[in-house]
C-alpha positions in Angstrom: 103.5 95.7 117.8 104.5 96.2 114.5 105.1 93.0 112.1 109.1 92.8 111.1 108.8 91.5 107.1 110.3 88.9 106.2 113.2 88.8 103.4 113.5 85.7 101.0 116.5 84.1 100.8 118.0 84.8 97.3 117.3 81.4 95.2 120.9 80.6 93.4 122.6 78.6 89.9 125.1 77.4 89.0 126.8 78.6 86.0 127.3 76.2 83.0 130.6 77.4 82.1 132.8 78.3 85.2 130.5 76.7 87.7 130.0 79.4 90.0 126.9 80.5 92.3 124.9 83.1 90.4 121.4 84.5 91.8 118.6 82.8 90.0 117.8 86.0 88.5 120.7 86.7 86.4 120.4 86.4 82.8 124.5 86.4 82.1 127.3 84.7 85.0 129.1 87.8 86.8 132.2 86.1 86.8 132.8 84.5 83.2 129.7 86.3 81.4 128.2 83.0 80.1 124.5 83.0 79.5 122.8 81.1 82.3 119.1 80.4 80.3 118.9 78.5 77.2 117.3 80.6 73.7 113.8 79.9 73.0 113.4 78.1 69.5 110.6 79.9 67.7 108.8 80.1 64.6 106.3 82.5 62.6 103.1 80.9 61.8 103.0 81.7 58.2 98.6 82.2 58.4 98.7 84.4 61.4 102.0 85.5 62.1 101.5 84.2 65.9 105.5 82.8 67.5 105.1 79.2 68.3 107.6 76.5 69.2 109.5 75.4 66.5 108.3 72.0 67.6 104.5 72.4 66.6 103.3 70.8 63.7 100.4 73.3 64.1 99.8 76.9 65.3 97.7 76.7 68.4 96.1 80.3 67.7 94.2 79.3 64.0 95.4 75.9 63.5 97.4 75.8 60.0 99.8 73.0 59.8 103.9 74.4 60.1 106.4 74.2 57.4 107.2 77.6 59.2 110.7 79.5 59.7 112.6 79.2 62.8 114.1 82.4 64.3 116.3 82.6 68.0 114.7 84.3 70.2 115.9 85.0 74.1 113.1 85.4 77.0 113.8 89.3 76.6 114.2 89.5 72.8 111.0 89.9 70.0 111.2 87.6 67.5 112.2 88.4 63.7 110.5 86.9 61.0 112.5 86.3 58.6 109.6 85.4 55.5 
């Protein structure tokens, strides 16, 4: 006998704007076009060039304290740095 796979339920969000069930997935709500995920806050560590959170005080890669420029980036863009 031959094993029947299985098939996950799709996990589901609500939009922020309009309110309506989007698939977990989705990057942008298919009725309204809001973006569902928050950007990313980065910054360019000024020694090494490595994107950190624009939180840190210091760059976890070589450890030089941040003055640091913060750039937007989404989970699908590359950062800029705008030095």
């Amino acid at each position: 006998m031959v094993p029947v796979p299985s098939y996950a339920q799709p996990q589901y969000v609500r939009c922020p704007n309009c309110g309506s069930q989007v698939t977990a997935n989705s990057n942008y709500c298919n009725i309204c076009g809001e973006p569902l995920h928050q950007p990313v806050l980065l910054k360019i560590c000024p020694r090494c060039s490595n994107r950190i959170p624009a939180r840190a005080k210091f760059c976890p890669e070589c450890g030089k304290k941040q003055p640091g420029v913060i750039v937007q980036q989404t989970l699908t863009e590359k950062a800029v740095d705008h030095r």
